[in-house]
KOLZAMAR-400426 format. One line per 5 residues: number of its first residue (from 1); their letters; for each residue y, z, x of N, C-alpha, C. Coordinates in steps of 0.1 Angstrom, whole numbers, plus 5000, padded with zeros to 4 digits. Example, Ala and Ser with C-alpha at 12.3 -4.5 7.8 and 13.67 -1.06 7.14 Angstrom:
2
1> AS> 4943/5078/5132/4955/5078/5123/4967/5078/5132 ~ 4978/5071/5128/4989/5071/5137/5000/5079/5129
***
This chain:
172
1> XXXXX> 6808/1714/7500/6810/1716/7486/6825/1719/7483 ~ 6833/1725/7491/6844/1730/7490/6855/1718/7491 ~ 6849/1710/7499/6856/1698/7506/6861/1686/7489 ~ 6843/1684/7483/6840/1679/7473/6847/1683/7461 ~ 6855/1697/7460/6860/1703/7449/6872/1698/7452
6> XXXXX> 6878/1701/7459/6892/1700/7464/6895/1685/7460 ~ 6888/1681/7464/6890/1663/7463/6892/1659/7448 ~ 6881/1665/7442/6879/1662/7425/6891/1670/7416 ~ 6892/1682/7423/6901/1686/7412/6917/1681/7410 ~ 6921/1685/7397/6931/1675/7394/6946/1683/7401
11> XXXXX> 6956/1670/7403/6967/1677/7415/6971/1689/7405 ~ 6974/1688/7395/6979/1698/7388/6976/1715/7388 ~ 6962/1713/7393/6954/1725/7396/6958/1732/7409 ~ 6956/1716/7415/6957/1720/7437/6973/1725/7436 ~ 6976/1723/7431/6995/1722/7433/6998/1738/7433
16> XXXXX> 6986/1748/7423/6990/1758/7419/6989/1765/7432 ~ 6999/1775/7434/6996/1786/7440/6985/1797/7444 ~ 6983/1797/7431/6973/1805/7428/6956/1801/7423 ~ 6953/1787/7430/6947/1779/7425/6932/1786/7432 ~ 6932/1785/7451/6924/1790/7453/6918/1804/7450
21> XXXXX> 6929/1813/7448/6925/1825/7445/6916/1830/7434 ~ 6925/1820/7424/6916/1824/7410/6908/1815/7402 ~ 6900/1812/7412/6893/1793/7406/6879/1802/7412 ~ 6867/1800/7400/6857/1803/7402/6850/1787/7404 ~ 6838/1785/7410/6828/1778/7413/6815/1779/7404
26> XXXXX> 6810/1772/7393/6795/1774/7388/6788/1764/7390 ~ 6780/1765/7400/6771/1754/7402/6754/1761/7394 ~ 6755/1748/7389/6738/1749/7377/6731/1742/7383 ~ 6721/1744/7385/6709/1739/7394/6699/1740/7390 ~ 6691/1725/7387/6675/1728/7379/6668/1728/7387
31> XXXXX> 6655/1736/7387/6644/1737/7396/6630/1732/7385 ~ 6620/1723/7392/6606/1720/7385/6602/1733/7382 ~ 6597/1743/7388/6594/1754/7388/6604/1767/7396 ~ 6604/1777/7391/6610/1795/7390/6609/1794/7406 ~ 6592/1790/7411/6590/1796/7421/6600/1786/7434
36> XXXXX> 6600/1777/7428/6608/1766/7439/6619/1773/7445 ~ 6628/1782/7435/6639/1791/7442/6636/1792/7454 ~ 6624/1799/7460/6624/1803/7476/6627/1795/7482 ~ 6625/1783/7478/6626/1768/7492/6640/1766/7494 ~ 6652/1771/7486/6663/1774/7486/6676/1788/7488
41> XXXXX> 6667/1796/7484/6675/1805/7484/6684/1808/7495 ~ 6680/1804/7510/6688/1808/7518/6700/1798/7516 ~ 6701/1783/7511/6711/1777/7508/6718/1783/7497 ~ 6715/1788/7490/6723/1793/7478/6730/1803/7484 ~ 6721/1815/7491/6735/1829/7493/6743/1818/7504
46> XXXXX> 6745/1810/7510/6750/1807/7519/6769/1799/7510 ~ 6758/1797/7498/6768/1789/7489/6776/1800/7483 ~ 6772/1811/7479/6778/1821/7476/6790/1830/7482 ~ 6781/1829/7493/6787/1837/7502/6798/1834/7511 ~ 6800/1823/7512/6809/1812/7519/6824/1816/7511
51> XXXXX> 6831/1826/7522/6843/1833/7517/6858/1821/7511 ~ 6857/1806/7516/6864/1796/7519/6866/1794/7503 ~ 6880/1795/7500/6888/1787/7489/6881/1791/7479 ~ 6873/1798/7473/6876/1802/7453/6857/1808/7454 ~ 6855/1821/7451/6840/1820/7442/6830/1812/7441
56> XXXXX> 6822/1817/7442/6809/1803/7440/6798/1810/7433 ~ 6795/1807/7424/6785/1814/7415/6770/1801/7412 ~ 6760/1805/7417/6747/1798/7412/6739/1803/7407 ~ 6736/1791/7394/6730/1792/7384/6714/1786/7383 ~ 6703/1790/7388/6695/1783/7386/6687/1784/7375
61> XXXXX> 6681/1770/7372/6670/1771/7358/6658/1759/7364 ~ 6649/1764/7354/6636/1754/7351/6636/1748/7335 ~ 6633/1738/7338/6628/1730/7326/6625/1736/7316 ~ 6614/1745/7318/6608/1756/7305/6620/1763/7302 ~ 6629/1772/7311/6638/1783/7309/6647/1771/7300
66> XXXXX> 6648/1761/7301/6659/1754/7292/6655/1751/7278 ~ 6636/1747/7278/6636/1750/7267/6637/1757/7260 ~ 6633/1770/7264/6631/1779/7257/6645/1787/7255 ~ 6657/1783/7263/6669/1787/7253/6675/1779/7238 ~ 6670/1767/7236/6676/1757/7228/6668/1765/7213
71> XXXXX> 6680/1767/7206/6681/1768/7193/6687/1783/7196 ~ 6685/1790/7204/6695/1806/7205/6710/1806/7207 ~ 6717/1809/7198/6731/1817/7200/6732/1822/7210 ~ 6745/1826/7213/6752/1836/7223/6750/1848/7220 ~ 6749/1855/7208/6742/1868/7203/6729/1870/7202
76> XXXXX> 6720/1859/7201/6711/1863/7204/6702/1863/7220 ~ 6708/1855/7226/6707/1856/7241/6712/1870/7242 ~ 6726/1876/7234/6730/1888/7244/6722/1900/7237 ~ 6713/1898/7227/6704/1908/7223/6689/1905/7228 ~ 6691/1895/7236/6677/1894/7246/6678/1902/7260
81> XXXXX> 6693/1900/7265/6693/1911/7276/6692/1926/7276 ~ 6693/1932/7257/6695/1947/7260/6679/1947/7258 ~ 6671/1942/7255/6656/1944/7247/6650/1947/7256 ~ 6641/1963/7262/6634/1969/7266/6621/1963/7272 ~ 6615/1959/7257/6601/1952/7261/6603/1942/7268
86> XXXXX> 6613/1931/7265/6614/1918/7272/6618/1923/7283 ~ 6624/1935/7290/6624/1936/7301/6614/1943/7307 ~ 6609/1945/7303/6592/1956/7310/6581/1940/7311 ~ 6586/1933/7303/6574/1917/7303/6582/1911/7316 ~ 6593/1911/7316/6598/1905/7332/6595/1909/7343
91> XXXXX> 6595/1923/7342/6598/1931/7357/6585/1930/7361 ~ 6573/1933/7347/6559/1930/7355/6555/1915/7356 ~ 6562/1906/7356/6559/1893/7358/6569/1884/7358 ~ 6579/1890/7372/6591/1884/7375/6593/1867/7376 ~ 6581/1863/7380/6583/1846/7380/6580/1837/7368
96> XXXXX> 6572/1846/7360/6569/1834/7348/6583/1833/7339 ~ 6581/1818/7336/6594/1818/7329/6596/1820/7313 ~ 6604/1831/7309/6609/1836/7299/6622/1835/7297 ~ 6624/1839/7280/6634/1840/7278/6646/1846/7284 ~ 6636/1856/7288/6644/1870/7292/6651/1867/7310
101> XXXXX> 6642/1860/7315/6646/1860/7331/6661/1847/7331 ~ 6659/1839/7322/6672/1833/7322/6684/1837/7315 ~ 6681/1843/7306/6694/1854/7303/6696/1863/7310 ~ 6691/1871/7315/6697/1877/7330/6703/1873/7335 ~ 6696/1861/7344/6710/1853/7353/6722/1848/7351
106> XXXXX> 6721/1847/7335/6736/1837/7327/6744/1851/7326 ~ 6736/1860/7328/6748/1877/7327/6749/1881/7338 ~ 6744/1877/7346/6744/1884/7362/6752/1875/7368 ~ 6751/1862/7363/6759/1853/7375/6773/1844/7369 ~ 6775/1846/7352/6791/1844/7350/6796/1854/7343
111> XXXXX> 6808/1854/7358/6818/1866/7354/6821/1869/7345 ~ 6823/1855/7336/6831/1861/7322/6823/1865/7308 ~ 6808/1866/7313/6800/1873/7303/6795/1888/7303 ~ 6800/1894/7295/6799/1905/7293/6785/1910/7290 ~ 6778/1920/7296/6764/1927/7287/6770/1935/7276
116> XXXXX> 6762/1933/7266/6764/1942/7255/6759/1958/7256 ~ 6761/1968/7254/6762/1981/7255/6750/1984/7245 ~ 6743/1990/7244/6732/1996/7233/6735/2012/7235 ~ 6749/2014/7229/6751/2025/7221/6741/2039/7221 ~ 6731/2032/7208/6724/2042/7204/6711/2048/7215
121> XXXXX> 6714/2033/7224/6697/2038/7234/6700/2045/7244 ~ 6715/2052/7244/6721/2059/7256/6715/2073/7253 ~ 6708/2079/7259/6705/2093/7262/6717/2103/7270 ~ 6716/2115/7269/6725/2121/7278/6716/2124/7292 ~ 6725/2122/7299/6717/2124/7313/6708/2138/7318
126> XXXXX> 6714/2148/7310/6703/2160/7312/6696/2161/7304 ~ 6692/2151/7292/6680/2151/7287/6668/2142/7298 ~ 6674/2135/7303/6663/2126/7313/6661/2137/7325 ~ 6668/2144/7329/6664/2154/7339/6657/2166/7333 ~ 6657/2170/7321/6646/2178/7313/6634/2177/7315
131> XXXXX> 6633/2160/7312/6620/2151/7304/6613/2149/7322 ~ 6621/2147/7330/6614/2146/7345/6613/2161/7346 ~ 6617/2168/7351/6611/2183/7356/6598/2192/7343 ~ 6601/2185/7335/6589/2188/7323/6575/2181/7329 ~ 6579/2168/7333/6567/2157/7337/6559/2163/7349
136> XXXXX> 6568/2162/7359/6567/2173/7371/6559/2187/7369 ~ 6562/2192/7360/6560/2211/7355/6567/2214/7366 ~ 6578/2211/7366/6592/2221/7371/6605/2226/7367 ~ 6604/2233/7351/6612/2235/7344/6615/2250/7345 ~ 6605/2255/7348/6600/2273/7357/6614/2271/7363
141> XXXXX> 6610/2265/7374/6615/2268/7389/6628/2262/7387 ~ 6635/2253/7378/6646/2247/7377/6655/2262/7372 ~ 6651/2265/7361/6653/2278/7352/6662/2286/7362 ~ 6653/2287/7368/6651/2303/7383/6660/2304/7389 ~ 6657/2286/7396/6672/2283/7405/6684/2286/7396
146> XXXXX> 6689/2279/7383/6698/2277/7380/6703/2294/7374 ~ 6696/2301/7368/6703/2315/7366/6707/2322/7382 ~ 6696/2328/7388/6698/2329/7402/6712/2322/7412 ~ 6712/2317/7403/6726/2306/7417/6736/2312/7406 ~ 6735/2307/7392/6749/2312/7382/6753/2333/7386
151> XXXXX> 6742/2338/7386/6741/2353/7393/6748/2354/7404 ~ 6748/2344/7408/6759/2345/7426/6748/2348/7434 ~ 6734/2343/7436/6727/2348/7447/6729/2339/7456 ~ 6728/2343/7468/6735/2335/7484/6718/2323/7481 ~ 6723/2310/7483/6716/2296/7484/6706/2302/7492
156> XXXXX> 6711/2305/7506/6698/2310/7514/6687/2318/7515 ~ 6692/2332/7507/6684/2340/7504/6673/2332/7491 ~ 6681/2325/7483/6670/2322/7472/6660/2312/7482 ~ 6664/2304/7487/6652/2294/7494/6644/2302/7502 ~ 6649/2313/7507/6638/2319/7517/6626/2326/7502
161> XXXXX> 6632/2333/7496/6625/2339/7481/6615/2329/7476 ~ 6617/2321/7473/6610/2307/7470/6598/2305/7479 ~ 6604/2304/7490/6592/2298/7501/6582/2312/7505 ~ 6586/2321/7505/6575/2338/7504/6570/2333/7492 ~ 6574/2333/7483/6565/2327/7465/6554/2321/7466
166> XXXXX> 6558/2313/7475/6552/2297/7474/6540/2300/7484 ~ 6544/2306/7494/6532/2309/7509/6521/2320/7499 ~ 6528/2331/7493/6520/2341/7486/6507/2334/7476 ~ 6512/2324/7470/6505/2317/7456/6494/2307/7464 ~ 6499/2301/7475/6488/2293/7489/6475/2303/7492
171> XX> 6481/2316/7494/6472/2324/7503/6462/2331/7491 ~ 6468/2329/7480/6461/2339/7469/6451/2328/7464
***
């Protein structure tokens, strides 16, 4: 492949110095079916991966995944990647072909596409550790540790304190 570029590309390009360094590779590749990827994949990371003269980025699609982009913008492809449900319909049914599984790839596999940020759906991270040790019922014991330790009590003594608690509430 690399042999095949070199050849095609124009001298103006090869001439540059900086040609191989900063020359990306997009190869698009249709599959009949999603699932066909396997019969390939070990050629693709190979194509990827192959450190030799510039980047190599592969793009694969199916027939359906092409239809079913035609008529969507760039905006709305990139408001198909932040969309929660479309991603919870993928993840449990990674192979069927969707909208959503080929906008991933067009954001995962060229560089120069940016994901869009969803702002508002950003939580602060110690509300998700709230909402887990709530889920758990370990907001008690989160509590305990955290005053306890802010009190200056030595790490070790509190875990031995804990584990007497814990043996005591077994035996009772």
């Amino acid at each position: 492949m690399n042999k095949l570029v070199l050849l095609h590309a124009p001298e103006v390009f090869k001439s540059d110095p900086a040609f191989d360094k900063n020359t990306d590779l997009i190869v698009l590749y249709k599959l009949k079916r999603r699932a066909d990827f396997n019969e390939i994949e070990g050629k693709v990371f190979g194509i990827e991966e192959n450190p030799y003269y510039f980047k190599k980025y592969f793009l694969y699609y199916s027939e359906e995944e092409l239809r079913l982009l035609e008529g969507h913008s760039f905006d709305s492809i990139s408001a198909v990647v932040v969309d929660d449900r479309m991603f919870a319909d993928y993840r449990d049914e990674p192979l069927l072909p969707t909208i959503y599984s080929v906008a991933a790839r067009i954001f995962i596999k060229l560089p120069f596409v940016k994901v869009p940020v969803k702002e508002s759906s950003l939580k602060p991270l110690d509300i998700y550790v709230d909402e887990a040790l709530a889920e758990k019922k370990l907001t008690d014991l989160h509590v305990r540790i955290f005053n306890d330790s802010a009190a200056g009590i030595d790490a070790a003594k509190l875990i031995e304190s804990l584990i007497h608690e814990e043996v005591e509430n077994i035996q009772s």
